[in-house]
N, CA, C and O of each residue as an XYZ file, in Angstrom:
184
protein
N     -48.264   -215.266     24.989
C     -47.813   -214.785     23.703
C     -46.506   -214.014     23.925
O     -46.350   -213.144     24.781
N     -45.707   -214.385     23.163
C     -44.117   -213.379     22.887
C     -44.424   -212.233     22.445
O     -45.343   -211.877     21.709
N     -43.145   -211.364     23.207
C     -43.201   -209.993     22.898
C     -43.397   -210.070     20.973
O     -44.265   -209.535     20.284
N     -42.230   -210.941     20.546
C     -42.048   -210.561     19.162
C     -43.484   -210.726     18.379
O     -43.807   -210.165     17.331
N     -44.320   -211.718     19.228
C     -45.182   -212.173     18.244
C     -46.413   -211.335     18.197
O     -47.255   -211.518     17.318
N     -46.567   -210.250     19.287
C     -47.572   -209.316     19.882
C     -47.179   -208.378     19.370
O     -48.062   -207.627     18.954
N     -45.739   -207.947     19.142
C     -45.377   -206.465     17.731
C     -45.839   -206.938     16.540
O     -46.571   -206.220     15.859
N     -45.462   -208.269     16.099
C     -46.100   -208.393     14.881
C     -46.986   -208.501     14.217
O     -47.108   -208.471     12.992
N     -48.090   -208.718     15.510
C     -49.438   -208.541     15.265
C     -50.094   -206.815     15.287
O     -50.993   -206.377     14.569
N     -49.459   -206.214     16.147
C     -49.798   -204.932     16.287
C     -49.374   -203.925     15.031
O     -49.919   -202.910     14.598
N     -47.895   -204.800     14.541
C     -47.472   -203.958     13.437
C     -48.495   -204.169     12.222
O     -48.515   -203.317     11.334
N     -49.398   -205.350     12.152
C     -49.966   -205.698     11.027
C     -50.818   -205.249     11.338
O     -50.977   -204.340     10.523
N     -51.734   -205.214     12.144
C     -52.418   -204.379     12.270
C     -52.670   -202.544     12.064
O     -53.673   -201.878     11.804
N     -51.551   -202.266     12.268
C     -51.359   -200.845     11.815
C     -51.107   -201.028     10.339
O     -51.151   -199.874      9.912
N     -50.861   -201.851      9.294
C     -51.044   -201.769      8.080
C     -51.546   -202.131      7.350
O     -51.378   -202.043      6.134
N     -52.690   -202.895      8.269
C     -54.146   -203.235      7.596
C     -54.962   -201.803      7.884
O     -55.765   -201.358      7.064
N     -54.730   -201.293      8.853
C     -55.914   -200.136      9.174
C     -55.605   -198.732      8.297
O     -56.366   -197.788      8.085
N     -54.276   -198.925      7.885
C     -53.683   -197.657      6.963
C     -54.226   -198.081      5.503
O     -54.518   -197.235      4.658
N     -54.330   -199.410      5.298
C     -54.785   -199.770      3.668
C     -56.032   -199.207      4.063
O     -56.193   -198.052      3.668
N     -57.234   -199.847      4.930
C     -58.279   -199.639      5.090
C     -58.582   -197.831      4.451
O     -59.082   -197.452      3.392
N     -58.152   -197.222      5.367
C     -57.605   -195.560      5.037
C     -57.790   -194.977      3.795
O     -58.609   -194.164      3.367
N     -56.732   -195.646      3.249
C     -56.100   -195.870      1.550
C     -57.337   -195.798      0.428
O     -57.662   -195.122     -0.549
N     -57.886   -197.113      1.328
C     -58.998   -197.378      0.537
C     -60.293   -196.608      0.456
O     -61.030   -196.484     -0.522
N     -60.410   -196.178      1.514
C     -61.711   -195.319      1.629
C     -61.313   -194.302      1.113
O     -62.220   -193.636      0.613
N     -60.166   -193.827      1.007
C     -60.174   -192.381      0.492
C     -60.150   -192.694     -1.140
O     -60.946   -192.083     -1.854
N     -59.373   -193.504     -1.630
C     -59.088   -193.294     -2.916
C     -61.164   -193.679     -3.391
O     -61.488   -193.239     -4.495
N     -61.746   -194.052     -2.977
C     -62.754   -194.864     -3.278
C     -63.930   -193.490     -3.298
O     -64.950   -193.469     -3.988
N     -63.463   -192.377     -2.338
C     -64.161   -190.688     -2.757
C     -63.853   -190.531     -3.767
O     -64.747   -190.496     -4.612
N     -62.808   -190.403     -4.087
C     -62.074   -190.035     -5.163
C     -62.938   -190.570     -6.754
O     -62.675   -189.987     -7.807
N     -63.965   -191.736     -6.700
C     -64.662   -192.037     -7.820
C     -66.213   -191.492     -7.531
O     -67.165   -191.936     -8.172
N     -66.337   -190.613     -6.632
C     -67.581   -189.457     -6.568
C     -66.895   -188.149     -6.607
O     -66.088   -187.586     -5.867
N     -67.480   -187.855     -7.710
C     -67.033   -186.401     -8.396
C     -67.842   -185.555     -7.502
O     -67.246   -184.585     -7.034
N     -69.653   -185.795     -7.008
C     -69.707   -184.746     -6.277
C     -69.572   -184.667     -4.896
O     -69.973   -183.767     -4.159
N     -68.901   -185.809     -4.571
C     -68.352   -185.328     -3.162
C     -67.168   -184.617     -3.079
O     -67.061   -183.723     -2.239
N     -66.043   -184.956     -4.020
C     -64.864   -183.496     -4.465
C     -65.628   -182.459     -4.282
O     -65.640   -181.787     -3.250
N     -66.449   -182.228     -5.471
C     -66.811   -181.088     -5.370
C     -67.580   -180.406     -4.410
O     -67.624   -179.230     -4.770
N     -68.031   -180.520     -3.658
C     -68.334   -180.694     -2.037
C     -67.598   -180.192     -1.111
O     -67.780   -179.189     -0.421
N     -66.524   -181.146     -1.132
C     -65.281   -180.789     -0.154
C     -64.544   -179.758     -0.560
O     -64.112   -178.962      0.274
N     -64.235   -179.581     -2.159
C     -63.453   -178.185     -2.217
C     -64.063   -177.145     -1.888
O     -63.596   -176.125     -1.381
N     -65.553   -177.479     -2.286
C     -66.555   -175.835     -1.938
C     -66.204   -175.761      0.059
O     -66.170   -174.678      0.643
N     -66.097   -176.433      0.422
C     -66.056   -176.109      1.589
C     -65.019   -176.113      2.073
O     -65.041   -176.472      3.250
N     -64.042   -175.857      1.668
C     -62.529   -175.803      2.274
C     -62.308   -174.915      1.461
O     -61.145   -174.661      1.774
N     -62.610   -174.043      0.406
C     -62.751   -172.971     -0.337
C     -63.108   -171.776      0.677
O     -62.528   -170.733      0.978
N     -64.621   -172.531      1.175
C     -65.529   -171.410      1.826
C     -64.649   -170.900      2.910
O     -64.937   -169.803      3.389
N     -63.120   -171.855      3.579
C     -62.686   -170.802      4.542
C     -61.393   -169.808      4.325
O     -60.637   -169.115      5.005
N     -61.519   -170.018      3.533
C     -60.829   -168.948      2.522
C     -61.200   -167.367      2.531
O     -60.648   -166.598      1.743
């Protein structure tokens, strides 16, 4: 395999695993009580 063709796999790979990311987070984001969860506890070190 070519260098070029082994960055371009690696690069796609790094922007499949960042959607992946993307996705899981925005996808908390439709459980209200896990927000509320996480702020109580990032509150609590306050």
């Amino acid at each position: 395999m070519s260098s070029n063709a082994r960055d371009r796999l690696v690069r796609a790979g790094c922007w499949a695993g960042a959607a992946l990311v993307l996705a899981g987070v925005f996808a908390l984001y439709t459980r209200p009580a896990f927000m509320v969860t996480l702020i109580d506890q990032i509150w609590a070190c306050f």
